[in-house]
C-alpha positions as CSV (number, residue, x, y, z in Angstrom):
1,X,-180.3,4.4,-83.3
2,X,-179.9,2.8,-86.2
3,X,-182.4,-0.1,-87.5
4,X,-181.0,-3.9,-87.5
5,X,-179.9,-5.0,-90.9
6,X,-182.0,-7.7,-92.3
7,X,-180.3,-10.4,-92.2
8,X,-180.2,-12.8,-95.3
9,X,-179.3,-16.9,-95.4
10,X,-179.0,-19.5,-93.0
11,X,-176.6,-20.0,-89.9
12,X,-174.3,-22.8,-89.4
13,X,-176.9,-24.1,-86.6
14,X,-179.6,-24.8,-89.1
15,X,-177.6,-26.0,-91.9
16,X,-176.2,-28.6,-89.6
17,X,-179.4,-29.6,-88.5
18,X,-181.3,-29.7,-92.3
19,X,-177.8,-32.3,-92.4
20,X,-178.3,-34.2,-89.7
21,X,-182.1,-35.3,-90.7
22,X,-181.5,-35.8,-93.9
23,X,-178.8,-38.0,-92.2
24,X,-181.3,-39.7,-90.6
25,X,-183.9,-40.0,-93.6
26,X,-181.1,-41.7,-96.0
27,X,-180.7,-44.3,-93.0
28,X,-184.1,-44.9,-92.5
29,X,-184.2,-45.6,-96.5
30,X,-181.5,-47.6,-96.8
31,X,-183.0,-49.9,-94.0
32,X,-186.2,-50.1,-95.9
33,X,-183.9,-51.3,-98.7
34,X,-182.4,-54.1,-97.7
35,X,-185.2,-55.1,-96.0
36,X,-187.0,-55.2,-99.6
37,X,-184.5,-57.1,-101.1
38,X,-184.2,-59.8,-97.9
39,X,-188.5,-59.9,-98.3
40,X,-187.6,-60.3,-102.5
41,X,-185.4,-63.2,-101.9
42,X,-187.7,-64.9,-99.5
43,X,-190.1,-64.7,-102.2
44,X,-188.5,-66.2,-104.6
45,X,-187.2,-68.9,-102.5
46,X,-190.5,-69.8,-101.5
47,X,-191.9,-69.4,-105.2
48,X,-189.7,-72.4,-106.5
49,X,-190.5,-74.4,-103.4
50,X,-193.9,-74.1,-104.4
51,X,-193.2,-74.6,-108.2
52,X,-190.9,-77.7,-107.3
53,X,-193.8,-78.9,-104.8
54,X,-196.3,-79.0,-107.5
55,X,-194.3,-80.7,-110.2
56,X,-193.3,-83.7,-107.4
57,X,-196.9,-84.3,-106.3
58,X,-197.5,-84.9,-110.0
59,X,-194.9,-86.8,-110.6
60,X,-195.4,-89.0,-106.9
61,X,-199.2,-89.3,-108.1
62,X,-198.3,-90.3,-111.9
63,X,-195.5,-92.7,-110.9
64,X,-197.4,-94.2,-108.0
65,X,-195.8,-97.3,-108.1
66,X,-192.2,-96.0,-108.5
67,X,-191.3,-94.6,-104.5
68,X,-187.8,-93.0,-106.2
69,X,-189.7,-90.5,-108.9
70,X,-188.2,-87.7,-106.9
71,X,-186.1,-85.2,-108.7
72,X,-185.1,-81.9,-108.3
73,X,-185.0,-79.7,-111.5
74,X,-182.2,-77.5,-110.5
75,X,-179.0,-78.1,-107.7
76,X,-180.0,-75.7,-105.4
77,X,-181.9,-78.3,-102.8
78,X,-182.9,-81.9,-102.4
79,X,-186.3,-84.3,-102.7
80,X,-187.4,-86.8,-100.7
81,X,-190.6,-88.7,-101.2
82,X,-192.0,-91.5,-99.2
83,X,-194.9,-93.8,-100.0
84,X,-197.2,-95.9,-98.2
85,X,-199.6,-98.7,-99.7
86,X,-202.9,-97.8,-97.6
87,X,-205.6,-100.9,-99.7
88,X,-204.2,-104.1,-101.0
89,X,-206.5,-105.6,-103.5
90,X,-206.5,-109.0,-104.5
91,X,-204.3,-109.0,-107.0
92,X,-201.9,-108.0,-104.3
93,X,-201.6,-104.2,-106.3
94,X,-201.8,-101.6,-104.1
95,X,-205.0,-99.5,-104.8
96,X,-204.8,-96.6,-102.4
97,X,-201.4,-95.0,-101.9
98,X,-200.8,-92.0,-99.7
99,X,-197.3,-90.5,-100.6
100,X,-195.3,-87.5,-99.2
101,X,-193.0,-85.2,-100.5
102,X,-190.5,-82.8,-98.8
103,X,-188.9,-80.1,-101.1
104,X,-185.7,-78.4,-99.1
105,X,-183.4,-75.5,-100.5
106,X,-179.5,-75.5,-99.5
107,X,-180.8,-72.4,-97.4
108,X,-182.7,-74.7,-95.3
109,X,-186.6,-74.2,-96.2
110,X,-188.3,-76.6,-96.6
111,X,-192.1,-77.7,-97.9
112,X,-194.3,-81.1,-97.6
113,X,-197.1,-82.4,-99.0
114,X,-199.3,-85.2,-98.8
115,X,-201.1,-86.7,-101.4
116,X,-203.0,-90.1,-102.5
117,X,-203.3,-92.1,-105.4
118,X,-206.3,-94.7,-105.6
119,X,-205.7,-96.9,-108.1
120,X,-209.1,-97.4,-109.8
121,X,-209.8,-93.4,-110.0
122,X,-206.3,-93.0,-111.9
123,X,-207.0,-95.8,-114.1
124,X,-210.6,-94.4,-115.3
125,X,-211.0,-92.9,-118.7
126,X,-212.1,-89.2,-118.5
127,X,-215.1,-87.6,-120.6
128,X,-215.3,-91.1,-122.1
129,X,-219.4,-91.5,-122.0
130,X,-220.6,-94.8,-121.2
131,X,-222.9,-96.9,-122.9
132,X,-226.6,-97.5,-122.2
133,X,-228.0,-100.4,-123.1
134,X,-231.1,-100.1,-125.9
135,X,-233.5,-101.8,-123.5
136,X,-232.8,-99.5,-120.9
137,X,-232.7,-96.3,-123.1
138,X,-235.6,-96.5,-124.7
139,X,-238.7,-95.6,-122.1
């Protein structure tokens, strides 16, 4: 009887098979792909809603009296602020204000915030020390 020869490489079977996972593995990372550039996007989306969010409610609580100081910095989306006189004083001024702002993308996200303005807080000079009278410095 003569001994088996040893046999050397691989069959058809398991070639086709190392194939068919690494098939399967490129799928898999393609998949991961595109759902990394869909979770980039998203990010950056909401990154300039947030930016644009920030720079309105400034500008809403600098320009209190001024309800159109919405604007958007780039075309991709749309402001709209509303503001509401809370305290009349008796000047007839307003001297609380609560405003809101709602930053939307052309994709259809959108943000809001709420913020207030009081008049005499605005209007107060900061790091300004105030003066003591003599009489009452002096113990």
């Amino acid at each position: 009887m003569r001994p088996s020869p040893r046999r050397r490489g691989l069959s058809l079977v398991e070639v086709l098979v190392a194939l068919a996972l690494m098939a399967v593995m490129a799928l898999a990372l393609f998949g991961l792909q595109a759902a990394s550039l869909r979770a980039a996007r998203t990010a950056a989306q909401t990154r300039l809603l947030a930016a644009e969010l920030g720079y309105q409610t400034g500008l809403a609580r600098v320009l209190a009296g001024a309800p159109t100081a919405c604007h958007v910095h780039d075309a991709a989306g749309s402001c709209a602020l509303s503001s509401t006189c809370l305290d009349v004083g008796i000047g007839g001024e307003c001297l609380l204000r609560s405003m809101s702002v709602v930053v939307t993308l052309d994709s259809g996200r959108s943000v809001t915030a709420l913020t207030a303005s009081y008049a005499p807080l605005e209007s107060a000079a900061v790091g300004v020390p105030v003066p003591v009278p003599a009489a009452e410095a002096a113990p």
